[in-house]
OpenMM code with the backbone's topology and positions (N, CA, C; nanometers):
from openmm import Vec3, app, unit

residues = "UNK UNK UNK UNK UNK UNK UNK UNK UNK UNK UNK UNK UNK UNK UNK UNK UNK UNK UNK UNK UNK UNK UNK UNK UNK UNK UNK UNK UNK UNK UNK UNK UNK UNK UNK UNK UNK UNK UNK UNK UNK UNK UNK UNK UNK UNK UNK UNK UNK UNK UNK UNK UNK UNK UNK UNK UNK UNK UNK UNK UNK UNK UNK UNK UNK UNK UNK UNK UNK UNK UNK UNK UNK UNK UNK UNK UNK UNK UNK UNK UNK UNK UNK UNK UNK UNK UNK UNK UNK UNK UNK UNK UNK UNK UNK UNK UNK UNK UNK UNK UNK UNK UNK UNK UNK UNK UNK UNK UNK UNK UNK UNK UNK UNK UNK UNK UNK".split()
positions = [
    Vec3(0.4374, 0.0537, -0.6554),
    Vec3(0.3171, 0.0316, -0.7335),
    Vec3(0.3514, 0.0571, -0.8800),
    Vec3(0.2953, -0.0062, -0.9564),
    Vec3(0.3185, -0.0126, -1.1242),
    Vec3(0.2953, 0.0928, -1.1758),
    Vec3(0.3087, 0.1013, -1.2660),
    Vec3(0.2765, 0.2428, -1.3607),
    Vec3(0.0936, 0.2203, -1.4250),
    Vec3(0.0453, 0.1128, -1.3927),
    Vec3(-0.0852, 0.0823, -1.4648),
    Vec3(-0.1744, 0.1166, -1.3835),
    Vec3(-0.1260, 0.1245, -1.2609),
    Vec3(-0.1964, 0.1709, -1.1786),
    Vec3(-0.2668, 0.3125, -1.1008),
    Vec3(-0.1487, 0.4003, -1.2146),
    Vec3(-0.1245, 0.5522, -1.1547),
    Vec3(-0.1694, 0.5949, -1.2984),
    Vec3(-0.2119, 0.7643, -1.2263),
    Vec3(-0.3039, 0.8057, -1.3445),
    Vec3(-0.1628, 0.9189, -1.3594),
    Vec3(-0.1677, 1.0030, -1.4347),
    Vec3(-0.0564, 1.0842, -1.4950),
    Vec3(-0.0852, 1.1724, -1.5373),
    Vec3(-0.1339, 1.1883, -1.6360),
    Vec3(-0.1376, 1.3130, -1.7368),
    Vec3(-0.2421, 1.4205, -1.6854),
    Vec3(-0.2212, 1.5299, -1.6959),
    Vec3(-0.3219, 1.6372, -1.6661),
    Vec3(-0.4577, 1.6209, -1.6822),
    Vec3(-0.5080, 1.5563, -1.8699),
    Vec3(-0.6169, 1.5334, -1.8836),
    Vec3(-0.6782, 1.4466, -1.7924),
    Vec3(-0.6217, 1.3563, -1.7442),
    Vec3(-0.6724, 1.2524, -1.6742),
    Vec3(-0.7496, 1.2968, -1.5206),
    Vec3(-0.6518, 1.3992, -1.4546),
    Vec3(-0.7428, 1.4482, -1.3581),
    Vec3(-0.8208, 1.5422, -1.3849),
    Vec3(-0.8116, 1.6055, -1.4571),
    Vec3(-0.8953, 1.6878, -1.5035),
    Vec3(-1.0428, 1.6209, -1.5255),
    Vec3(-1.0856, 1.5422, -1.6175),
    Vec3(-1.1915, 1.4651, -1.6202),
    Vec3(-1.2596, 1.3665, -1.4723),
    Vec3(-1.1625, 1.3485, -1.4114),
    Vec3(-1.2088, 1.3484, -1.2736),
    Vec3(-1.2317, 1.4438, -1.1870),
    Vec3(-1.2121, 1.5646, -1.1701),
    Vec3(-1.2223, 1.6612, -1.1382),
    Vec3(-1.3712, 1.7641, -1.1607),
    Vec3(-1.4098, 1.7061, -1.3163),
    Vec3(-1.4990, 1.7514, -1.3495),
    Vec3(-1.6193, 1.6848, -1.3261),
    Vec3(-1.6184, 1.5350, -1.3593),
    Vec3(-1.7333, 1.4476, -1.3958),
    Vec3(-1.7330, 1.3317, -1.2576),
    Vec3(-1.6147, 1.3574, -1.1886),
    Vec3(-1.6283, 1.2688, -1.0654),
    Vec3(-1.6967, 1.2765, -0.9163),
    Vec3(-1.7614, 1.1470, -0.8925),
    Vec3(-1.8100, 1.1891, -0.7293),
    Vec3(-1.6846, 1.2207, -0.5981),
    Vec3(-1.7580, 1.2874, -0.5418),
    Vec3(-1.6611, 1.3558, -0.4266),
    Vec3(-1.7141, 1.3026, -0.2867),
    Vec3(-1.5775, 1.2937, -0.2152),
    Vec3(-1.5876, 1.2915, -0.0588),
    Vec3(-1.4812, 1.3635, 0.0132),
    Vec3(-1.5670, 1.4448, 0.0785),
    Vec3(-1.4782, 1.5087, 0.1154),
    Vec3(-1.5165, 1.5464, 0.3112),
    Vec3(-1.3222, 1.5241, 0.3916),
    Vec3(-1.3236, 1.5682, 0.5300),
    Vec3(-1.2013, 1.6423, 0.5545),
    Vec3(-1.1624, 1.6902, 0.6362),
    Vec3(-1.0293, 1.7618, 0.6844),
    Vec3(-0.9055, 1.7086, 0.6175),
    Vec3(-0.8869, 1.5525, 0.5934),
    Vec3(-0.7864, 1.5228, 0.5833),
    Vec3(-0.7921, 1.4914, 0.4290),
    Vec3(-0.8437, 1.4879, 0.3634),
    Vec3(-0.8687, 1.4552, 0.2410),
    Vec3(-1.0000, 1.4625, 0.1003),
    Vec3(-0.9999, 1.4837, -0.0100),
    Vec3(-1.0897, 1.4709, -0.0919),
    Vec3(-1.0497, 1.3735, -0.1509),
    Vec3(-1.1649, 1.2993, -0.1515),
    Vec3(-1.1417, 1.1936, -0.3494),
    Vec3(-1.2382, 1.2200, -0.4575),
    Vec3(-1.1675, 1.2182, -0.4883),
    Vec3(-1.2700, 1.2008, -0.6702),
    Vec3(-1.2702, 1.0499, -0.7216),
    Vec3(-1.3775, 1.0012, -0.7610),
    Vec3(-1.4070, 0.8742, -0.8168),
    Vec3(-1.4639, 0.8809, -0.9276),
    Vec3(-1.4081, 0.8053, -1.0318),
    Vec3(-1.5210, 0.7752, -1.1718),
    Vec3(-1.5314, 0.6294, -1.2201),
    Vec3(-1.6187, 0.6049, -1.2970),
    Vec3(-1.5936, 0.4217, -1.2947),
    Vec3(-1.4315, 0.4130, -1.4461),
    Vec3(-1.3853, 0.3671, -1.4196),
    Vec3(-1.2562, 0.3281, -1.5193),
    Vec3(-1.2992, 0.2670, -1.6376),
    Vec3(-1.1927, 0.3553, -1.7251),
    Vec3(-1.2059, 0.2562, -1.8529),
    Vec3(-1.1022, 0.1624, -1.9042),
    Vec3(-0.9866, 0.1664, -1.8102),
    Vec3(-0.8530, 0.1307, -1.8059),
    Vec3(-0.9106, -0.0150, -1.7530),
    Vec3(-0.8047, -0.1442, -1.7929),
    Vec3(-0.8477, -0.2721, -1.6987),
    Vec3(-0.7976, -0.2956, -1.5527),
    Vec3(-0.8059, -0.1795, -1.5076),
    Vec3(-0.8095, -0.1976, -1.3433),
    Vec3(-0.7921, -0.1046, -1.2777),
    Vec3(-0.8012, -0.0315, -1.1544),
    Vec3(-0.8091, 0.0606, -1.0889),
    Vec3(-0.6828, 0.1480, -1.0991),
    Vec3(-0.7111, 0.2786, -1.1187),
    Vec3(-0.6067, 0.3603, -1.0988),
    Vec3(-0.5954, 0.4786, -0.9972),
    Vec3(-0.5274, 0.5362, -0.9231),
    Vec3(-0.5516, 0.6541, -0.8093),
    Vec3(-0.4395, 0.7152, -0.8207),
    Vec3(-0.4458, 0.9206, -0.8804),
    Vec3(-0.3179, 0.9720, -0.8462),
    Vec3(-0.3351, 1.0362, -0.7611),
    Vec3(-0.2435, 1.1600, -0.7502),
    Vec3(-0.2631, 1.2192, -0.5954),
    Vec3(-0.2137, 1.3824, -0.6023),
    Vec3(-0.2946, 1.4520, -0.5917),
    Vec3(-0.2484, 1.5841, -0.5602),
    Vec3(-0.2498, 1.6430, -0.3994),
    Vec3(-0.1144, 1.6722, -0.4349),
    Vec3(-0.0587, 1.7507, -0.3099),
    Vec3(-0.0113, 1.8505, -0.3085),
    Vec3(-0.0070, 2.0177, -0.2353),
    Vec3(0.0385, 2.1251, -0.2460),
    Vec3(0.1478, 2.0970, -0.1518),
    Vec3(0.2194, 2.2137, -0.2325),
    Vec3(0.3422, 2.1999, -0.1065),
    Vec3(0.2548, 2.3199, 0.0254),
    Vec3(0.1684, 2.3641, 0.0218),
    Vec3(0.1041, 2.4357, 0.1426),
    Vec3(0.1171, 2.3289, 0.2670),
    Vec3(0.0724, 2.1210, 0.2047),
    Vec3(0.0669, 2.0782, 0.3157),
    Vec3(0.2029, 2.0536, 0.4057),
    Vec3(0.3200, 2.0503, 0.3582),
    Vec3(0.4470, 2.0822, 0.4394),
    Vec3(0.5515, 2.0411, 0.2674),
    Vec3(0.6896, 2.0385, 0.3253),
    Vec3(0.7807, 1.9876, 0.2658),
    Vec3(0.7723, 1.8531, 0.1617),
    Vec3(0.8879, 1.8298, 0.1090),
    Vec3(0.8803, 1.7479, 0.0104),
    Vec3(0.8900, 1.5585, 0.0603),
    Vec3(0.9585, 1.5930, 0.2013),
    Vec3(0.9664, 1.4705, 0.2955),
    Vec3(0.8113, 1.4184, 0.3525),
    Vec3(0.7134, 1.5100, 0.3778),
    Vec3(0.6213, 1.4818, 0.4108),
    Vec3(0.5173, 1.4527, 0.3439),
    Vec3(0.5523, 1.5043, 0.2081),
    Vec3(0.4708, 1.4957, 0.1113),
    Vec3(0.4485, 1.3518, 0.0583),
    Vec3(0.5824, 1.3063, 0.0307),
    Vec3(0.5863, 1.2062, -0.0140),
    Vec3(0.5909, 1.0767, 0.1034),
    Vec3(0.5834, 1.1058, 0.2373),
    Vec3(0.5647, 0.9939, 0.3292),
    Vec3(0.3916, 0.9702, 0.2873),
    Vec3(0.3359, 1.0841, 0.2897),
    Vec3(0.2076, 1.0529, 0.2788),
    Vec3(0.1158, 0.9791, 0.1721),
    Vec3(0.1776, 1.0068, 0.0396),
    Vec3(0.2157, 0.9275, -0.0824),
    Vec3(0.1867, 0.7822, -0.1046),
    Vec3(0.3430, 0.7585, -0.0295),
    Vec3(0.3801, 0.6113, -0.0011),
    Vec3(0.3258, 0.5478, 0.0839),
    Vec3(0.1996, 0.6080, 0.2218),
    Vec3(0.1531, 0.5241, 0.2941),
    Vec3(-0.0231, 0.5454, 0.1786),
    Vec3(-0.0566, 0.6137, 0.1605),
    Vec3(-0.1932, 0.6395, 0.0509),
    Vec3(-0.1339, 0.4997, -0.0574),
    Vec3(-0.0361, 0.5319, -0.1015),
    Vec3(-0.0367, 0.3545, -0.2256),
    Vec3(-0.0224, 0.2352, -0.1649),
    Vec3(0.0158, 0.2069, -0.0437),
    Vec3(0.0100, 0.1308, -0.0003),
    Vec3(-0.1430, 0.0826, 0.0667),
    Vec3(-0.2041, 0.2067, 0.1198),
    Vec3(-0.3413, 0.1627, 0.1296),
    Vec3(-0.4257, 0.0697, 0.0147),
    Vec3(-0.4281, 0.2039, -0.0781),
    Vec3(-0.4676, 0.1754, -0.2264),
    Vec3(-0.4322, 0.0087, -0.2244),
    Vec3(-0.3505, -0.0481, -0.2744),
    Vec3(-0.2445, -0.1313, -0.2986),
    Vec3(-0.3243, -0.2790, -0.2509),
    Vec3(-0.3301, -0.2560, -0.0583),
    Vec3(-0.3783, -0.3574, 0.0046),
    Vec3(-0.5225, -0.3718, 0.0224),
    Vec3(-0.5720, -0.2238, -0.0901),
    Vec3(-0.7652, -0.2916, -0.0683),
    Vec3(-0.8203, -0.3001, -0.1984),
    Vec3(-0.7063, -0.2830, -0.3013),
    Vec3(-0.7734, -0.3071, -0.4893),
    Vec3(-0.8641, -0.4121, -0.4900),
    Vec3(-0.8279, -0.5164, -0.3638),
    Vec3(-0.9593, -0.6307, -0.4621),
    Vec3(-1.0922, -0.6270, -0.3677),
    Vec3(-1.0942, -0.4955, -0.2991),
    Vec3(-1.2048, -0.4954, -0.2271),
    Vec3(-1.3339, -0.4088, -0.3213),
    Vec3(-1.2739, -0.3369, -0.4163),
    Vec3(-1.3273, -0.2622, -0.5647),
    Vec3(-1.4605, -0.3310, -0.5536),
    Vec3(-1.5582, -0.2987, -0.5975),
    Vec3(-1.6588, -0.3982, -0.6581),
    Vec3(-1.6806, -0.3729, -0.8396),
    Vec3(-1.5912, -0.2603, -0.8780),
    Vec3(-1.5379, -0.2796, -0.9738),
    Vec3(-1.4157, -0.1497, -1.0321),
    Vec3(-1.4507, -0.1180, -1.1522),
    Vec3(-1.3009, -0.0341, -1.1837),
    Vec3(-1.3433, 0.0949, -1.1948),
    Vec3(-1.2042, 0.1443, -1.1126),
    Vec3(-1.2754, 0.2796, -1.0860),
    Vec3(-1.1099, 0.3673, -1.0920),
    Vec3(-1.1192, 0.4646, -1.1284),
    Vec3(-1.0085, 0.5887, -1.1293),
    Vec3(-1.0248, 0.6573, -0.9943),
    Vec3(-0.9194, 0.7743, -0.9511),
    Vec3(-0.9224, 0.8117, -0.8196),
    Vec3(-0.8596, 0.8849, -0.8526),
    Vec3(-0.8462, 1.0030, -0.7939),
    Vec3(-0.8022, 1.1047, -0.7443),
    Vec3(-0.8176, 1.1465, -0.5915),
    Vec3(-0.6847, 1.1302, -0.5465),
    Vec3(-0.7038, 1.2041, -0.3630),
    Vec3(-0.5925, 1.3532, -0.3788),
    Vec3(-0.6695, 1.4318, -0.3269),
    Vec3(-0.6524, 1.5457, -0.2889),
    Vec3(-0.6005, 1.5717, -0.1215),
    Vec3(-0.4798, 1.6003, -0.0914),
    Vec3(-0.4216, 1.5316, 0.0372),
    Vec3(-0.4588, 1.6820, 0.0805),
    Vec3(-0.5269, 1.7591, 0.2257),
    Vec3(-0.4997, 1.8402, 0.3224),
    Vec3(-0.4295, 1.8467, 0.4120),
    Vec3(-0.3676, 1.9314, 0.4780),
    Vec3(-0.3339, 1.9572, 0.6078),
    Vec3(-0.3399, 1.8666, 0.7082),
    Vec3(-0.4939, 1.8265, 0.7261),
    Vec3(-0.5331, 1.7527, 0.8341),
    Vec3(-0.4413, 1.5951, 0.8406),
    Vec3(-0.3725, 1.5874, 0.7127),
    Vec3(-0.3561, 1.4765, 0.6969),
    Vec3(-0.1556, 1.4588, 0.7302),
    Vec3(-0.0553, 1.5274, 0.7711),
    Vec3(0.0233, 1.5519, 0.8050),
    Vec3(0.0028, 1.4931, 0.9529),
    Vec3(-0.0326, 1.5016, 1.0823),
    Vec3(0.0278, 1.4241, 1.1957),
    Vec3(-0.0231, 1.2994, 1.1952),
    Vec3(-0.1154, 1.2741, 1.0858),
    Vec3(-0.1722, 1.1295, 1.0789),
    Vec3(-0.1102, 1.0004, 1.0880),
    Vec3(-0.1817, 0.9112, 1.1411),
    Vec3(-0.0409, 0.7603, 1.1599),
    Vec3(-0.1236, 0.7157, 0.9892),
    Vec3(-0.0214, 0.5819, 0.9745),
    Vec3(-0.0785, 0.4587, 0.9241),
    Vec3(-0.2125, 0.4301, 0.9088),
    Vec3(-0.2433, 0.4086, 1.0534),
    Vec3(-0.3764, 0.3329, 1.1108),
    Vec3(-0.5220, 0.4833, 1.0759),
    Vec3(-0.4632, 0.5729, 1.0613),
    Vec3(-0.5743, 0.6909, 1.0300),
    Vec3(-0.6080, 0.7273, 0.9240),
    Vec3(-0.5116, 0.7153, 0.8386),
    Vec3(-0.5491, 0.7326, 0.6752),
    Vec3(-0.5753, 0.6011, 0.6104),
    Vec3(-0.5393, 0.5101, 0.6850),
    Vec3(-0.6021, 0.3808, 0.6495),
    Vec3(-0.7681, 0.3972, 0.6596),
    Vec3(-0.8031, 0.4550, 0.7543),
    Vec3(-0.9578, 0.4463, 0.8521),
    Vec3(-1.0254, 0.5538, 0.7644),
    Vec3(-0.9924, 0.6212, 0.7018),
    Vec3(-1.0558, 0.7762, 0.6146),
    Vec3(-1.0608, 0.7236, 0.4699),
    Vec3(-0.9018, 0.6430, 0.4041),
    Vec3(-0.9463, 0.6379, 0.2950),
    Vec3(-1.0792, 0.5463, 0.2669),
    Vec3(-1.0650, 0.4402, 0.3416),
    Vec3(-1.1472, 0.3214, 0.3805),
    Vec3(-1.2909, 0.3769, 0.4095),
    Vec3(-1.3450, 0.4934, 0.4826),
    Vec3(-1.4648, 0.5870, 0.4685),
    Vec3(-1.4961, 0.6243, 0.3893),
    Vec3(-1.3945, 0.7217, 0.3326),
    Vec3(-1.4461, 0.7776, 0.1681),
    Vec3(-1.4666, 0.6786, 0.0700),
    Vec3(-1.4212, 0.5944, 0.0767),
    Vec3(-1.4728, 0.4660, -0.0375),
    Vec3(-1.6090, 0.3967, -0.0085),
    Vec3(-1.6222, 0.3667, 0.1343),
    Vec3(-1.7445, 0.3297, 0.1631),
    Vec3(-1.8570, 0.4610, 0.1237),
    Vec3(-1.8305, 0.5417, 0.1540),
    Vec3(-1.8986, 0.6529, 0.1141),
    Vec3(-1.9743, 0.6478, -0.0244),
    Vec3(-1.8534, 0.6643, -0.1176),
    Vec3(-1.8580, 0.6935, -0.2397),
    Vec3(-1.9630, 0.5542, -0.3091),
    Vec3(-1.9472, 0.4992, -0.2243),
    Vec3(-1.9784, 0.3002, -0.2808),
    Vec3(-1.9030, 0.2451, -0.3541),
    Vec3(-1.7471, 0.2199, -0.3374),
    Vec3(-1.6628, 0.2021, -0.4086),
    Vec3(-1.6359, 0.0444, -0.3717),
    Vec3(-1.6631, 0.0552, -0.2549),
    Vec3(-1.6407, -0.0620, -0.1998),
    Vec3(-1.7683, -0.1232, -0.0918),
    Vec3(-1.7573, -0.2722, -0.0807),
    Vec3(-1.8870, -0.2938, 0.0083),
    Vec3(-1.8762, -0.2647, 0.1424),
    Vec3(-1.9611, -0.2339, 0.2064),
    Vec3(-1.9714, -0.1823, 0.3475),
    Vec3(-2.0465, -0.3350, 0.3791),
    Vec3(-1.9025, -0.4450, 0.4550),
    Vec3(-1.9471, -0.5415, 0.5483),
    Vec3(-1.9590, -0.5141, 0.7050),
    Vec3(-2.1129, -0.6201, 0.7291),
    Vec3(-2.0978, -0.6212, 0.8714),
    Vec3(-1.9470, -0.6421, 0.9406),
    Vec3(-1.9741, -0.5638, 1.0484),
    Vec3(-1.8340, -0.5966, 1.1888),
    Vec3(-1.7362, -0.5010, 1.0893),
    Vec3(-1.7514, -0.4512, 0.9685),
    Vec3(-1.6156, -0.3649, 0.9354),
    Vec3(-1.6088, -0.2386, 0.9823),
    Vec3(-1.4901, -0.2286, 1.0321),
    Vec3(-1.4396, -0.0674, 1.1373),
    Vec3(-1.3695, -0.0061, 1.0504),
] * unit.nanometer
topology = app.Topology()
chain = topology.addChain("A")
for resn in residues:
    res = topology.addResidue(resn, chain)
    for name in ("N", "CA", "C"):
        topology.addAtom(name, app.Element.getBySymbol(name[0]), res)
């Protein structure tokens, strides 16, 4: 994923942190705010509490890839912050796919269509 896409700097979560809506379950928090950047951005905090540096970053790389394959489902621009837990370590693919995909519907980030699981 590009660099335009990732948020970076301290200030940046920080202001999400403060002024952003939350969803939050076992496996994860997000923070959402609407963007001022021209297109969606999502970084990611992770403790090393949730395991090692191998796991850390599997979880990472399957979260941007989520991200990645539902940007044009946005209904518009929005910043992110996910906050990775515990819960989220024996998780497949197919489960953090199904949570991030909740918390967005949640948040109203995205539209909640009929027949969508």
């Amino acid at each position: 994923m590009r660099r335009k896409y990732s948020l970076k700097t301290k200030k940046e979560f920080i202001h999400l942190y403060r002024r952003g809506k939350t969803s939050v379950d076992r496996m994860m928090v997000i923070y959402a705010i609407k963007g001022q950047a021209e297109n969606c951005r999502i970084g990611f905090s992770i403790s090393k509490k949730v395991g090692k540096a191998v796991i850390r970053n599997r979880i990472k790389r399957q979260l941007r890839e989520i991200f990645r394959s539902r940007i044009t489902e946005f209904n518009d621009i929005y910043d992110l912050v996910v906050v990775v837990r515990k819960g989220s370590v024996n998780a497949s693919y197919q489960q953090l796919n199904k949570v991030f995909t909740a918390h967005c519907k949640n948040l109203g980030l995205i539209y909640h269509e009929q027949g969508d699981d």
